[in-house]
ZAMARGU-4260 file (C-alpha; in steps of 0.2 Angstrom, whole numbers, plus 5000, padded with zeros to 4 digits):
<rodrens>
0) 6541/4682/5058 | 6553/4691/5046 | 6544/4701/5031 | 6551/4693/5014 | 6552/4697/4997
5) 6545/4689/4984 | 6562/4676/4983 | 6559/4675/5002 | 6554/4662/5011 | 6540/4664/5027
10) 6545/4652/5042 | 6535/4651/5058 | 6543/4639/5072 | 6534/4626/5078 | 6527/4619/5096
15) 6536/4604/5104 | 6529/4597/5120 | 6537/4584/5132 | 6533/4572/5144 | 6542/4560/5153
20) 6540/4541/5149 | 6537/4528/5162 | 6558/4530/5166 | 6558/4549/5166 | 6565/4553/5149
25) 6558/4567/5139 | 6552/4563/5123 | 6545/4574/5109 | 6524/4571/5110 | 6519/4583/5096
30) 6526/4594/5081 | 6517/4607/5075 | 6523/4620/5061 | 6520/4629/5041 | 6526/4622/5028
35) 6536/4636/5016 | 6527/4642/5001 | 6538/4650/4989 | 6531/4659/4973 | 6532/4648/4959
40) 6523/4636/4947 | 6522/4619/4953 | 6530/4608/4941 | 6534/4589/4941 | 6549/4591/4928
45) 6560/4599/4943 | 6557/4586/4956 | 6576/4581/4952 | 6584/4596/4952 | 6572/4602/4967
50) 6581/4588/4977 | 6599/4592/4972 | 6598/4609/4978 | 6589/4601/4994 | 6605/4592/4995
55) 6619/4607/4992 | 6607/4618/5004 | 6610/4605/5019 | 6627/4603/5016 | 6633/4621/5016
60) 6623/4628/5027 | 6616/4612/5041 | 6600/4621/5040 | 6591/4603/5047 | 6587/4601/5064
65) 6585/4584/5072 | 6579/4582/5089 | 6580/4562/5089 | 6585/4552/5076 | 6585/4558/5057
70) 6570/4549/5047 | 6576/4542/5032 | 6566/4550/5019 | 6559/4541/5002 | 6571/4553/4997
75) 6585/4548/5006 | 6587/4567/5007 | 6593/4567/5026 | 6607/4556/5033 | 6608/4555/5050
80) 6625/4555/5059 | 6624/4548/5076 | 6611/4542/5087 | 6609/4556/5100 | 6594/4566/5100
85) 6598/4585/5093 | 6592/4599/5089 | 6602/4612/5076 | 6593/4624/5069 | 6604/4637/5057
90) 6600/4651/5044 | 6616/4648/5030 | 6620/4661/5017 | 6624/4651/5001 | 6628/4658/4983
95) 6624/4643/4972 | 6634/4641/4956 | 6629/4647/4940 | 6611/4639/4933 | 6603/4643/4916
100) 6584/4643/4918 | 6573/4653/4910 | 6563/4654/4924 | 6566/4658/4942 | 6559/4643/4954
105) 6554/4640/4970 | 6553/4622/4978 | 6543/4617/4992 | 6546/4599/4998 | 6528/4591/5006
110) 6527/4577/5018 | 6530/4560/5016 | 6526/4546/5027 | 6539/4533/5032 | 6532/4518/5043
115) 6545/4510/5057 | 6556/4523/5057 | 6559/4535/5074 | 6552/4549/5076 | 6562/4565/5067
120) 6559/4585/5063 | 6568/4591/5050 | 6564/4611/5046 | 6575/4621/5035 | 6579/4639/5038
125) 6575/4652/5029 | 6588/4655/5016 | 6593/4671/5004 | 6601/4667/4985 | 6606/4679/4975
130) 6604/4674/4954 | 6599/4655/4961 | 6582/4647/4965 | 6578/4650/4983 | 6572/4633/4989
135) 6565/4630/5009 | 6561/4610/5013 | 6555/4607/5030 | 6554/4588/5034 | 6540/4583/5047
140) 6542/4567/5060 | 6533/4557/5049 | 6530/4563/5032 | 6541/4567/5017 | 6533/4569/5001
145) 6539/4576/4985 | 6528/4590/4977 | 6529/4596/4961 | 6541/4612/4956 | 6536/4630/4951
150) 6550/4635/4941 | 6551/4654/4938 | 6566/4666/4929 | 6580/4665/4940 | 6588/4679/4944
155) 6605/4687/4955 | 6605/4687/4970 | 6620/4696/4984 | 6626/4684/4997 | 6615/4687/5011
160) 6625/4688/5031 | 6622/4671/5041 | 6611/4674/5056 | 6617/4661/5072 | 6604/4658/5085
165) 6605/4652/5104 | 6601/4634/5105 | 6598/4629/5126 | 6593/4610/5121 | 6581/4600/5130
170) 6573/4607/5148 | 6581/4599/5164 | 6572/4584/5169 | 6560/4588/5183 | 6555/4571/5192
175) 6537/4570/5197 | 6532/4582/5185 | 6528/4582/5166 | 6533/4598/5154 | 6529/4605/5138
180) 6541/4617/5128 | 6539/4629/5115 | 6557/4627/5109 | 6573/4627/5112 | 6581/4646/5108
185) 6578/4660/5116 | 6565/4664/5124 | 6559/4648/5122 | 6548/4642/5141 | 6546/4625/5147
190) 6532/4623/5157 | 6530/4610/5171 | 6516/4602/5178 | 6518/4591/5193 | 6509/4575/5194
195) 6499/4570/5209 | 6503/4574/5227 | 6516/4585/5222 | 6519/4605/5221 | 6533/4617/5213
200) 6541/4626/5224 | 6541/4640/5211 | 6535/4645/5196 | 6528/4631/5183 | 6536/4639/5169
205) 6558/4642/5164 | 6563/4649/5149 | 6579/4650/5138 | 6589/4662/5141 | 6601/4670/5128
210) 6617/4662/5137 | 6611/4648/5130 | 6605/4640/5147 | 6589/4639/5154 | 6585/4647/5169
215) 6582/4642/5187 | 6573/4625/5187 | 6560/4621/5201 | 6555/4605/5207 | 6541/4595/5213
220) 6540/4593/5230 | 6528/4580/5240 | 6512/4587/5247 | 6506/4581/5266 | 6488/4579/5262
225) 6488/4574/5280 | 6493/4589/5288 | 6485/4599/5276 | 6468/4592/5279 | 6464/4589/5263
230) 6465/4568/5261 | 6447/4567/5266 | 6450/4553/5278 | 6436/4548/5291 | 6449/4542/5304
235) 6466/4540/5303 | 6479/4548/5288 | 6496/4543/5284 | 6508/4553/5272 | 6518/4545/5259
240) 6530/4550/5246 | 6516/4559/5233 | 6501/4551/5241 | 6493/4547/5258 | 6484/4533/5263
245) 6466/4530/5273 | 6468/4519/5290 | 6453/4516/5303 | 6454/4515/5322 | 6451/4498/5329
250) 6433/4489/5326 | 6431/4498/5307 | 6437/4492/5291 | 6441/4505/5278 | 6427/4506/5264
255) 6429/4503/5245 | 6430/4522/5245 | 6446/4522/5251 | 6442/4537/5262 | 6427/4533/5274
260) 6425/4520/5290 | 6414/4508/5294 | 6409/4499/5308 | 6417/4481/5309 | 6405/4467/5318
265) 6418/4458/5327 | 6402/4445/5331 | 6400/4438/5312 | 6417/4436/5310 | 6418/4426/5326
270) 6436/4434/5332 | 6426/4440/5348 | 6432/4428/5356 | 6416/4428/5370 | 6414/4412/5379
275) 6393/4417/5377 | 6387/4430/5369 | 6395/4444/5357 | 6384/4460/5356 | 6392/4470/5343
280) 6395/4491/5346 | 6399/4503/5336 | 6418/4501/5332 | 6420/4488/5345 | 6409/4474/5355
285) 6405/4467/5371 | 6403/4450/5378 | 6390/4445/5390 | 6385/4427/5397 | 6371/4417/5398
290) 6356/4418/5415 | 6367/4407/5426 | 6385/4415/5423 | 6394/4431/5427 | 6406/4438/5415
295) 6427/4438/5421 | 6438/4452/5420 | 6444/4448/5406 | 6426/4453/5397 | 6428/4437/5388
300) 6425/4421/5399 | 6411/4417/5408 | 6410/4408/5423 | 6397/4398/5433 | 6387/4407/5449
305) 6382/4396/5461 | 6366/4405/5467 | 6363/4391/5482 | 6381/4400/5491 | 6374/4418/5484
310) 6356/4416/5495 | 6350/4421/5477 | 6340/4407/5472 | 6324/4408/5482 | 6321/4389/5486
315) 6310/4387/5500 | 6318/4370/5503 | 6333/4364/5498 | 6345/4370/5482 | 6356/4362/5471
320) 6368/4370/5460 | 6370/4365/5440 | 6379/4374/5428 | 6372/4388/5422 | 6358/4386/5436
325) 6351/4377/5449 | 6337/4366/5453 | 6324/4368/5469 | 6319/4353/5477 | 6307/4350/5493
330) 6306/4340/5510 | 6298/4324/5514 | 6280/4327/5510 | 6280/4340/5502 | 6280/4343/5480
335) 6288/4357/5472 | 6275/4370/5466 | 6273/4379/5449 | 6284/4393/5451 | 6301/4380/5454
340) 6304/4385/5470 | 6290/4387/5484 | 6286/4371/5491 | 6268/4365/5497 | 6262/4351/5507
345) 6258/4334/5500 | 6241/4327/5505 | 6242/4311/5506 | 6226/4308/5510 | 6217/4313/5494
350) 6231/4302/5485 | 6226/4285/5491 | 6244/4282/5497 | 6241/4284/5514 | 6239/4265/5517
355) 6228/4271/5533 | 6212/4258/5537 | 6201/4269/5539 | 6206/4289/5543 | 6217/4300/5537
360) 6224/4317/5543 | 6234/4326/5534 | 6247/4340/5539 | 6260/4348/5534 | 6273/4338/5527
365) 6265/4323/5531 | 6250/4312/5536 | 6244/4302/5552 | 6230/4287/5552 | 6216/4286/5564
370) 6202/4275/5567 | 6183/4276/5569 | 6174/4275/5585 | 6173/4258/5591 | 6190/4256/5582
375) 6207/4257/5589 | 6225/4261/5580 | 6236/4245/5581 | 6254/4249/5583 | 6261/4249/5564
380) 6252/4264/5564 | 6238/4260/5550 | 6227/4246/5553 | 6211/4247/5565 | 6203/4236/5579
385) 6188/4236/5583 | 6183/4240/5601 | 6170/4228/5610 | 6161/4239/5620 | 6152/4228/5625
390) 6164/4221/5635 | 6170/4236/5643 | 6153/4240/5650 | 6151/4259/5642 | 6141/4254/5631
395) 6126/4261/5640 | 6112/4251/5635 | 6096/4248/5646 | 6095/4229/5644 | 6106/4220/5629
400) 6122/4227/5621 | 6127/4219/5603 | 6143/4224/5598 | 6147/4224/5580 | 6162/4230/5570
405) 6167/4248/5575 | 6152/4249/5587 | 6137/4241/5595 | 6119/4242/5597 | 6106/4241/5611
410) 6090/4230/5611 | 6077/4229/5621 | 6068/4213/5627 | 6052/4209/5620 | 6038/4218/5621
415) 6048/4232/5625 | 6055/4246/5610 | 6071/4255/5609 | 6068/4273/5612 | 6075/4289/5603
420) 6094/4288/5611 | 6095/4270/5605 | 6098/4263/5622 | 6084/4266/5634 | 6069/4252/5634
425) 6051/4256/5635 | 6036/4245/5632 | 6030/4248/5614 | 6011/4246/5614 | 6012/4250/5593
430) 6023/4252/5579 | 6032/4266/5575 | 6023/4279/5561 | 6033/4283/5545 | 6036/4296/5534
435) 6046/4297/5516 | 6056/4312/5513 | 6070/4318/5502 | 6066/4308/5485 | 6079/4303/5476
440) 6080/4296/5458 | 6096/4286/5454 | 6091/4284/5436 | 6078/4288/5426 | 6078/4278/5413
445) 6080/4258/5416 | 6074/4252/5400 | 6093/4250/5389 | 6094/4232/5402 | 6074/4231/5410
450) 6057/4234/5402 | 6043/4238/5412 | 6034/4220/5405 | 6051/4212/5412 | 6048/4220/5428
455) 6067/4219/5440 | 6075/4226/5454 | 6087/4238/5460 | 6099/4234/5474 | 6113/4237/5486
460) 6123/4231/5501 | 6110/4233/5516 | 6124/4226/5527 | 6126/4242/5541 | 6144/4239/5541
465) 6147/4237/5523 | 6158/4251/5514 | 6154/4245/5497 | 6148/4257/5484 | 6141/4247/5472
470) 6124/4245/5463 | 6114/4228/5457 | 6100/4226/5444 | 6093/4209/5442 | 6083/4210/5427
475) 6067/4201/5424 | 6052/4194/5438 | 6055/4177/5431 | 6069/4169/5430 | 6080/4182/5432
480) 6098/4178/5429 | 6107/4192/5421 | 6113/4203/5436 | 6121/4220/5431 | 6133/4227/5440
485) 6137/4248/5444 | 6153/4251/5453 | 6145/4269/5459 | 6128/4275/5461 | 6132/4290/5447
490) 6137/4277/5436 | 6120/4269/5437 | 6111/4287/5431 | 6116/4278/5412 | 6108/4261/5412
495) 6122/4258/5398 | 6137/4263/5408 | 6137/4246/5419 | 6156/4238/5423 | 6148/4220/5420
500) 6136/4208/5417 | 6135/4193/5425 | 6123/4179/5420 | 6120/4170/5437 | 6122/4150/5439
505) 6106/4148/5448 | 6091/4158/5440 | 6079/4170/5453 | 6060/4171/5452 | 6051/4188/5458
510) 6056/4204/5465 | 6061/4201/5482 | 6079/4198/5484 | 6091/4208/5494 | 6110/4209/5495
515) 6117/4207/5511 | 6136/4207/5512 | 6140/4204/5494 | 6129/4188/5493 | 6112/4189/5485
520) 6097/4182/5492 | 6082/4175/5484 | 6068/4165/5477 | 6075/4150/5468 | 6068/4149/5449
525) 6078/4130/5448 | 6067/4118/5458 | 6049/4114/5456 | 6045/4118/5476 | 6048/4132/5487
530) 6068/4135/5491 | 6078/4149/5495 | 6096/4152/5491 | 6113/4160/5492 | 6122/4165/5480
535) 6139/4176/5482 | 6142/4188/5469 | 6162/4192/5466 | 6164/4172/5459 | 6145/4168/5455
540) 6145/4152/5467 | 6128/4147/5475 | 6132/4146/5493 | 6117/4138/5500 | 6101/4134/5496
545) 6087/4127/5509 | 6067/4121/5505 | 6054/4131/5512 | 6043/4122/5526 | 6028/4111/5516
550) 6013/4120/5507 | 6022/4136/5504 | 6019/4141/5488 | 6032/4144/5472 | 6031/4149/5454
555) 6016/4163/5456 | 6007/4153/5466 | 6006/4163/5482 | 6011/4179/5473 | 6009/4199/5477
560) 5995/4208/5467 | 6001/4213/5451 | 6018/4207/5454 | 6022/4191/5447 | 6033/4176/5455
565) 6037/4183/5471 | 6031/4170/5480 | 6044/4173/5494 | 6050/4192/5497 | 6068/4195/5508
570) 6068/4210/5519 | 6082/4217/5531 | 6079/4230/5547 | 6090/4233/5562 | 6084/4216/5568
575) 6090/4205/5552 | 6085/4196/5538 | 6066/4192/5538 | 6058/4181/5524 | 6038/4183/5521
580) 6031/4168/5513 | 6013/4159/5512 | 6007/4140/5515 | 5991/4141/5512 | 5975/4150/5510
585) 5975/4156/5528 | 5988/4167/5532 | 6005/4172/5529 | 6021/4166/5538 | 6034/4180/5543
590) 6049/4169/5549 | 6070/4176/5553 | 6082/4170/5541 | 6100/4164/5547 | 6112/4170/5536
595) 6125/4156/5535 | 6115/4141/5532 | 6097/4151/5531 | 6088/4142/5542 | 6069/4149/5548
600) 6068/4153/5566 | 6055/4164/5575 | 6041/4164/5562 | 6027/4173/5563 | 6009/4167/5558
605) 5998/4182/5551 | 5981/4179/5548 | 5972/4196/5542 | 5977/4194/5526 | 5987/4186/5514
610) 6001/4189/5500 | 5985/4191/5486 | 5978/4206/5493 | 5993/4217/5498 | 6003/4225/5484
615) 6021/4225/5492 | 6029/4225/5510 | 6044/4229/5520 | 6053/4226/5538 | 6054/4242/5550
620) 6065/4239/5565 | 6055/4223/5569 | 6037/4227/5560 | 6030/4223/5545 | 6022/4237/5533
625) 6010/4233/5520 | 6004/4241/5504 | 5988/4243/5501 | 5988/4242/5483 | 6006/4244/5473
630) 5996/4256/5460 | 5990/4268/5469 | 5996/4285/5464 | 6002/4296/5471 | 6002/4288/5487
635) 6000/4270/5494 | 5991/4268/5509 | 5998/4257/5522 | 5981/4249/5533 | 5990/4233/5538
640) 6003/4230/5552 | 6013/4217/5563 | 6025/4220/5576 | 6038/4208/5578 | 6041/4213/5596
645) 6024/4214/5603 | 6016/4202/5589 | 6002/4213/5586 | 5992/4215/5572 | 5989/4234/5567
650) 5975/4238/5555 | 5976/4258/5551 | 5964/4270/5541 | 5975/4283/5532 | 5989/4284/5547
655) 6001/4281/5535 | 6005/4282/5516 | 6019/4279/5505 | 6024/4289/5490 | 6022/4284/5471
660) 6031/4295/5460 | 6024/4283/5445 | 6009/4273/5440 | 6016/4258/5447 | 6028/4250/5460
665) 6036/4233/5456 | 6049/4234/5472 | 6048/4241/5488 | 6061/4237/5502 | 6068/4246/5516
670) 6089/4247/5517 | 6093/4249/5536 | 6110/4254/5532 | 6109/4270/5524 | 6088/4272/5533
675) 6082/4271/5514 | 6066/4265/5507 | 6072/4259/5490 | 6058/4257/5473 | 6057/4251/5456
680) 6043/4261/5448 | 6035/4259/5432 | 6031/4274/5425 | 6022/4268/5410 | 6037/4267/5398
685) 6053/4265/5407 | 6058/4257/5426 | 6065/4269/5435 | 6076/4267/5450 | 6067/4279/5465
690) 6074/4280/5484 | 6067/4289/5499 | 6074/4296/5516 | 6065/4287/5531 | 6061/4293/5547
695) 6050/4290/5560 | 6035/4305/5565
</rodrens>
């Protein structure tokens, strides 16, 4: 800055900075600079002549410089000449003509704004008068304002020497960069800055030199952030012209950072393209197939193994391949066991699908029937015949064979007895001593179906060769009708867990029936005079029904002691069916009972006692036992005997006893099929149902 006088003006240049628009033209950004201040009083009267002098100073010396286009001023102090963007600056020398004032002046134009007109700077150069106002107007981009005047004496002044300085223009266009200058004359610098991802390859800053050029200019040249390890990529960079971009290897996407990888699960986005399964890796996957499959060498497909070729499946039996698997399967006779593949051996026997008669043996993958002894397989391989033994003379027996099914028995001729093997003969001279083992008590508790006052009996099959399993109750002593029917002898421990009830056609009295091959046998309630009948039990059809011989008593006439209505008690031994009955006040008759059209052969006439004073009776392989009283407790004694085969009447003293597990028995008979002395005991409140082993001592 030059040092002035007091008529001097004092200039400082301003700061211009450029950038490049979006097309790469510079443009001025900012303008900075002082406004003139000349010594003087401020005075509105000289506004006119202020501007006049303006006018002449502009014109002589082209102090005004314009760097685009001139603003039009309020004043319409600066007129504009063409449409290029200039820059003049000048210092002009003038002598002004002859002014009479009394005071010398100096004018200082202020800013002034001017809306929608381009952008302009206007400064005046310092300027030296002699004996005229000195005036300096600097117009800004923007403003142009008229201030008031300070007028002071004027005085001479010498014409001054014109000062021309170097002007360089605008700075060279740098593409990619930006600049800012401080001016354009000497000395003047543009500095550069480059914009992203480039780098000058030289200084930042030129300046003007006083050839009126400006010096060497650098450029902006792209940086490889990618071979300058500086892009920050995770996995793959790729240079481009002032930038780079990010890539990632195959199985990652790029994350919203730009910059970072991430693991991409092929799997969700089902492009795996696996026939099963997709197990997703990092930066990649795998496929894998389901049990059953292998995977192919294209890691993809999947493909069937047949495990039944491979040996792999570990069937014991047979194999059969699906897909994806295989089954197990097993021979003839055998089932497939829990694991699917081991096989194990059907047995047949315990299914009930045998179809064999009568035996069964089971072996491995398969059955085979037999028979009993006595029996013989027929040819279908299933059914049984019985053998007569008889017939073939092996029987062994000392004097008569009786075949029966599945086997035979001996007998001896009267007066004779059967001995230990069952087949030798030896005069019996007595009846065989008893004795009751192994009790047994089928239910306790009769009273859902009998009361004790009702009295009953319990029954089964005493036919040797029947197989049936089931259990009768004939409720009541008189006239007892409603037979109750157990298919098992378990199912009888509940009196309430009977399969049916049958009310019976034809009424019984007492409590000596028997059951002998599914027909019941007893004392008939229906007619006024002594008859036995036959009734058979699966359809409730009387069978037969045959009169007693005259006199023999009926309705409680000739009944046991304390036992009501059993005028006519049935018993079975090895021997048969025996019926024990009374015709009058003499004796008792003891007579064998056909059992098809039960008719009385081979009676017996027993004449120590009679039905009053015994308590109960029953048949032991052709002898009759009698109880001494049926409420003795806990024994019954038996003192009274008659063997069939010798017919001999046997009156013991305490040889034999009988148990009584109650206070009370109501029914007493022997059952030679299964050797059981069968009871109904009353034991105060309830009936039970009581059985013993038999054997003789």
């Amino acid at each position: 800055m030059e040092e002035a006088g007091s008529g001097q003006v004092a200039q400082q240049t301003g700061f211009v900075h450029y950038e490049k628009d979006k097309c790469g033209i510079l443009g001025q950004k900012h303008t900075q600079g002082q406004m003139t201040t000349t010594q003087a009083q401020e005075t509105t009267a000289q506004e006119e002549l202020t501007t006049t002098h303006a006018q002449a100073t502009t014109t002589h010396a082209q102090a005004t410089t314009t760097q685009a286009q001139l603003t039009t001023t309020q004043a319409r102090a600066t007129t504009t000449q063409d449409d290029q963007l200039t820059s003049t600056r000048s210092q002009t020398t003038t002598e002004a003509p002859p002014t009479t004032v009394e005071d010398q002046t100096t004018t200082e134009a202020q800013p002034t704004t001017t809306e929608a007109q381009p952008k302009t700077t206007t400064e005046a150069q310092p300027t030296t008068t002699q004996a005229q106002p000195t005036t300096t107007t600097q117009a800004q981009p923007t403003t142009t304002q008229a201030q008031p005047t300070t007028t002071e004496p004027q005085t001479s002044t010498a014409d001054s020497p014109t000062t021309t300085e170097v002007d360089c223009g605008l700075p060279p266009v740098v593409p990619n960069a930006v600049s800012s200058v401080t001016g354009t004359g000497t000395g003047a610098q543009a500095v550069y800055v480059c914009n992203a991802g480039y780098a000058l390859n030289s200084t930042n800053a030129v300046a003007c030199l006083a050839e009126g050029k400006w010096d060497a200019t650098p450029a902006c040249l792209d940086i490889d952030e990618c071979s300058a390890n500086t892009d920050g990529c995770e996995h793959n960079c790729t240079n481009s012209v002032g930038s780079y971009t990010c890539s990632c290897n195959a199985g990652y996407s790029l994350a919203v950072d730009n910059h970072s990888c991430q693991d991409l699960n092929e799997c969700s986005l089902t492009t795996d393209g696996c026939y099963h399964m997709c197990n997703n890796t990092v930066g990649s996957f795998t496929c894998s197939c389901n049990t059953g499959y292998t995977l192919q060498g294209d890691g993809k497909s999947c493909q069937d193994i047949d495990e039944c070729s491979a040996n792999t499946d570990g069937c014991e039996h047979n194999c059969t391949n699906t897909e994806g698997s295989y089954t197990c399967s097993c021979n003839a006779g055998y089932s497939l066991a829990v694991d699917n593949h081991s096989c194990q051996d059907i047995n047949e026997c315990n299914s009930n699908t045998h179809g064999c008669e009568q035996v069964c043996n089971n072996h491995g993958g398969g059955y085979s029937c037999a028979c009993n002894s006595g029996y013989q397989l027929q040819v279908d391989g299933y059914s049984c015949q019985d053998i007569n033994e008889c017939n073939l003379t092996t029987d062994g027996c000392d004097h008569m064979c009786n075949n029966t099914v599945g086997n035979f028995t001996c007998s001896c001729n009267t007066g004779y007895t059967l001995q230990g093997d069952g087949k030798s003969c030896q005069v019996r001279t007595s009846p065989p001593v008893l004795q009751f083992t192994n009790q047994e008590i089928l239910c306790s508790d009769l009273s859902a179906i009998v009361s004790s006052s009702d009295m009953g009996a319990w029954l089964k099959d005493t036919y040797v060769e029947s197989t049936s399993t089931k259990v009768w109750v004939l409720k009541k002593a008189h006239d007892a009708k409603d037979l109750y029917e157990y298919l098992t002898e378990a199912a009888m421990a509940n009196a309430n867990s009977y399969d049916s009830d049958t009310t019976l056609n034809t009424h019984c009295d007492g409590t000596g029936h028997v059951v002998y091959n599914g027909s019941i046998y007893c004392d008939s309630h229906d007619n006024n005079n002594a008859e036995i009948i036959k009734i058979r039990i699966a359809d409730n059809t009387l069978i037969v029904n045959v009169a007693l011989p005259a006199g023999a008593g009926a309705h409680d006439e000739y009944s046991y002691s304390g036992i009501s209505n059993t005028d006519t008690d049935f018993a079975v031994d090895e021997f048969g069916m025996w019926a024990l009955y009374q015709t009058d006040s003499n004796g008792m008759k003891l007579s064998e009972v056909d059992l098809s059209d039960l008719s009385l052969s081979n009676t017996h006439t027993i004449s120590v006692t009679t039905r009053g004073s015994i308590g109960e009776s029953f048949m032991y392989k052709g002898a009759l036992y009698t109880i001494e009283s049926n409420e003795q407790s806990p024994t019954m004694n038996v003192k009274y005997v008659y063997d069939t085969l010798t017919q001999q009447e046997h009156t013991w003293s305490n040889a034999m006893s009988v148990p009584n597990p109650g206070s009370k028995v109501v029914m007493l008979d022997y059952n030679p099929r299964d050797q059981k002395l069968y009871m109904m005991v009353d034991s105060g409140s309830v009936l039970q149902a009581v059985r013993y082993s038999v054997s003789e001592t």
